[in-house]
C-alpha positions in Angstrom: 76.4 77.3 141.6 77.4 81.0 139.9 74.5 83.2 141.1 74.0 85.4 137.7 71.7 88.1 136.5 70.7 89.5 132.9 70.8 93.5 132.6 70.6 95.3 129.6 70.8 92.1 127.8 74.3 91.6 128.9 74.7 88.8 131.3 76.4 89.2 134.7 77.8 86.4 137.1 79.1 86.7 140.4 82.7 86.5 140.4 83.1 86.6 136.8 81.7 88.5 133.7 80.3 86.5 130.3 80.3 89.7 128.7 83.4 92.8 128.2 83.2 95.9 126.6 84.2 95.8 123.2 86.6 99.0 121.2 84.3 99.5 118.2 80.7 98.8 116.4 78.7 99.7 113.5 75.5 101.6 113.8 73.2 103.2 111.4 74.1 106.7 110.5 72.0 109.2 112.4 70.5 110.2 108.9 71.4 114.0 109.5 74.7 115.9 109.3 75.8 118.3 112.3 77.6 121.0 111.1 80.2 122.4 112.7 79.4 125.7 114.7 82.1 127.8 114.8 84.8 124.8 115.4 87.4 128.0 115.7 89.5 125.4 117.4 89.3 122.5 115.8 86.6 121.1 113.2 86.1 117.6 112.5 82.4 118.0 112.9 80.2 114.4 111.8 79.3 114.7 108.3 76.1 111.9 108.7 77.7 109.5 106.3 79.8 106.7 108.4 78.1 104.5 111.0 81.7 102.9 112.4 81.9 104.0 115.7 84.7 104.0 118.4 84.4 103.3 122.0 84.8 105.9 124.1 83.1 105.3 127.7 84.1 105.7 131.4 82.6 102.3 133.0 81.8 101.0 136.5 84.3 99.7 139.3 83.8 96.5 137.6 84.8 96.9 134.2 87.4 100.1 134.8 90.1 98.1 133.2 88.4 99.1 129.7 88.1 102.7 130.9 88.9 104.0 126.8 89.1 107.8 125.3 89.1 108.6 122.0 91.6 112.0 120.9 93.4 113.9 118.6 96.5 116.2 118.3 95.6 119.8 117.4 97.2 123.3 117.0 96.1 126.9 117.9 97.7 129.9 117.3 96.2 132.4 119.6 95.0 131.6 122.8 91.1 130.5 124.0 88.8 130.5 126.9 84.9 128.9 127.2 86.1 125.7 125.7 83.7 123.2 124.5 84.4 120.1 122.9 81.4 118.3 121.3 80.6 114.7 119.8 78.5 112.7 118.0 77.3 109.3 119.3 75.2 106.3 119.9 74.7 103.0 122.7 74.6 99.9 121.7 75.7 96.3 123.2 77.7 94.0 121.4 74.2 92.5 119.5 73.2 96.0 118.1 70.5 96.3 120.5 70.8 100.7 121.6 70.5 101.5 124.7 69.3 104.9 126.3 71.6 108.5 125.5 69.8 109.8 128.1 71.4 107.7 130.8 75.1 108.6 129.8 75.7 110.8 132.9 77.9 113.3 131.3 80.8 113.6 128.1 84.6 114.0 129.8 87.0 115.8 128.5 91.1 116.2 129.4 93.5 118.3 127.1 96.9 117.5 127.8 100.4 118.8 126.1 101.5 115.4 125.1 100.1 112.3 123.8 98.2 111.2 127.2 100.0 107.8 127.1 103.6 110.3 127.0 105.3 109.3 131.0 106.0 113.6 130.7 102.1 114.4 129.5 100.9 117.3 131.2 97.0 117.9 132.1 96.6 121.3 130.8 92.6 121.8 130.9 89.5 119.5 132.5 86.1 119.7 131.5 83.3 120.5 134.2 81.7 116.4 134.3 78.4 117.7 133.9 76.0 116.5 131.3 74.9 118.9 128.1 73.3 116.8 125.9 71.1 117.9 122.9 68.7 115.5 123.6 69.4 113.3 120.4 73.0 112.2 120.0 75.3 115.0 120.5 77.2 115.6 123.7 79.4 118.4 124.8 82.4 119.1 127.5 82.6 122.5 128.5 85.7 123.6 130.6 84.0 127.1 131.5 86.7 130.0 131.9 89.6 127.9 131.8 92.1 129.2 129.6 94.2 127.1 126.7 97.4 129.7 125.5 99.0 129.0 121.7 100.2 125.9 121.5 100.2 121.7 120.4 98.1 119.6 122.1 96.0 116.3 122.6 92.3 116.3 123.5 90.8 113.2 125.1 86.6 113.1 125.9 84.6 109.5 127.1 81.0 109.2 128.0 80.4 108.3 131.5 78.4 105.5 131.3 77.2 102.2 133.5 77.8 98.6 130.7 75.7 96.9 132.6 72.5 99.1 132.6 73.1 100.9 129.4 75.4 99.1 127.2 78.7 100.8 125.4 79.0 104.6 124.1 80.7 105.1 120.8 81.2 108.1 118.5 80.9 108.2 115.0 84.3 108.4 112.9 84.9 111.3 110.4 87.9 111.2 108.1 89.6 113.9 107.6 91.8 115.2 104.6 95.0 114.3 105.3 96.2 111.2 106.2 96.1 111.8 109.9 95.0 108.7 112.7 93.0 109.8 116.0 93.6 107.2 118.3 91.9 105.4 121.5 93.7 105.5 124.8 93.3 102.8 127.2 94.7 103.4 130.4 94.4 100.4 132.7 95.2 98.5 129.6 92.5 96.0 129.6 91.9 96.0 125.8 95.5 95.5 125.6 96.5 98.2 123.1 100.8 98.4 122.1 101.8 101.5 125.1 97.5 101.5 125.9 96.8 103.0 123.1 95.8 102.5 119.3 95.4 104.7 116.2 92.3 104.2 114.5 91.1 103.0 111.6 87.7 102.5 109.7 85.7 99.7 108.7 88.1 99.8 105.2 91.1 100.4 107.1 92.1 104.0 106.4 93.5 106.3 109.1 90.1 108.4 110.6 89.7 110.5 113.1 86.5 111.3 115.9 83.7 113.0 115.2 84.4 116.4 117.3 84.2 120.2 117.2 86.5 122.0 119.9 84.8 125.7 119.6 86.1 128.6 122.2 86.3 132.7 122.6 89.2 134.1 121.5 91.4 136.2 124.3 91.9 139.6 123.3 95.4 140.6 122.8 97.4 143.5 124.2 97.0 146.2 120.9 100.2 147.4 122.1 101.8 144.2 121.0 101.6 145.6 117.2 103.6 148.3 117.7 106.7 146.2 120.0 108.3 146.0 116.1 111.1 143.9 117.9 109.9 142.1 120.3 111.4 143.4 123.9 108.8 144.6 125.7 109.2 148.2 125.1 107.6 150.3 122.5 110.5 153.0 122.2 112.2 154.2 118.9 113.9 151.0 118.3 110.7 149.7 117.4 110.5 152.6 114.3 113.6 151.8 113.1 112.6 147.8 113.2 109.2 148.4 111.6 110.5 150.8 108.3 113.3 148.4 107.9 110.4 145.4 108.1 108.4 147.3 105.4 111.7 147.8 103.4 112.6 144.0 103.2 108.4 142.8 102.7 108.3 141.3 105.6 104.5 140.5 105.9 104.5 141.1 110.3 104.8 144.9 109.1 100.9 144.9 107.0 100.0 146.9 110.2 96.5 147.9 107.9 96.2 143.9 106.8 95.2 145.1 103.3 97.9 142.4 101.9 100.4 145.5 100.3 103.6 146.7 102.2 103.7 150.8 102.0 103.3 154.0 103.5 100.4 153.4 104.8 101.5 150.2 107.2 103.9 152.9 108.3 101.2 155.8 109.2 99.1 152.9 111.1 102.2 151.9 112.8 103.1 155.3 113.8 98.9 156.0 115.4 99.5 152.8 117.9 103.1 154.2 118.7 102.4 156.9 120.0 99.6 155.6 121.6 101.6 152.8 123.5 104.6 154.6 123.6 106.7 153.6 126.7 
């Protein structure tokens, strides 16, 4: 005779389980958009209108095999420090009952320079694994005064949470314009994903994305780096010659005032950081 308990209305039995973590649910819709807050890095903030959901949760010993992230690829062009990514989400079992958001311990986040499943991914930035939580369904990573440079990358974030005591986290799915898949990663492979991991899709079967909002403070650049014209480290005459010839051909790198015309005046700015930087 199996000795078994019932927690969370999910029924346990020693040496075996009767119930396993599932990849995806339906929920009702919060009934409120969050807006994105200054997403600078990326902005696929939850809009209030889908309640499909993706599992996205970082479980006990016992069910670690289904430990699943949900991601994204994403692009910046100047580099960020402060980094938060944030989320909207729900708990639930597999019979819709919710469980508690207040017992998710904290939202993890990983930002690597490859698809995480890649053999040659590199971790690049990790968030702190403590809990910020708004206190209704929105959680945040922060990875403090790490610092992400320009680049291409993948950001992964899962709620850690206990299945047995609180159920399954999921996020809300957001589409986004283009016809661009986030996907789940599942790296012990329990779920049994092609490579551990699968693009997603929503309750019609359209490529969608998570709900997230990667915000950040810009670093401030070196001013000097307007006037190095060609690029060699020095600002030095060279760098004249480069800049008239870049305003002579319209090459838009020489708007030194930004105004969106290609004269004179791009030259005169030029000239005041020159000699300012001059080596």
């Amino acid at each position: 005779m199996r000795a078994c308990f019932v927690a969370a209305s999910v029924i346990a039995c020693a040496g075996s389980v009767e119930a396993q973590p599932t990849s995806s649910a339906l929920h009702a819709p919060p009934g409120r958009a969050v807006a994105g807050d200054g997403c600078a890095i990326y902005d696929n903030s939850y809009t209030g209108v889908s309640g499909f959901g993706n599992a996205a949760q970082l479980f006990e010993p016992t069910f670690a095999g289904y430990d699943i992230w949900l991601g994204d690829d994403f692009t910046t062009d100047s580099e960020f420090t402060n980094i938060a990514i944030s989320s909207v989400g729900f708990n639930q079992d597999n019979a819709g009952n919710l469980g508690d958001p207040f017992q998710v311990k904290y939202l993890d986040a990983r930002i690597y320079d490859a698809r995480p499943n890649d053999p040659g991914a590199n971790l690049i930035a990790e968030s702190d694994k403590a809990l910020h939580f708004d206190g209704v369904d929105t959680w945040t990573a922060e990875f403090g005064a790490q610092s992400l440079p320009p680049g291409d990358y993948f950001f992964v974030f899962a709620a850690r949470n206990d299945f047995l005591t609180n159920f399954q986290t999921f996020f809300f799915q957001e589409p986004m314009a283009e016809d661009n898949n986030g996907f789940q990663w599942n790296p012990n492979g329990a779920f049994g994903f092609p490579d551990d991991l699968m693009f997603i899709t929503d309750e019609f079967g359209f490529a969608s994305s998570p709900n997230a909002c990667i915000d950040g403070d810009p670093v401030a650049g070196d001013p000097c780096d307007a006037a190095d014209c060609n690029g060699d480290g020095n600002i030095n005459g060279l760098d004249v010659v480069c800049t008239v010839m870049a305003i002579k051909q319209g090459d838009v790198g020489a708007d030194c005032n930004e105004d969106g015309v290609l004269n004179v005046m791009d030259l005169i700015c030029f000239i005041q950081t020159f000699k300012t930087c001059v080596n």
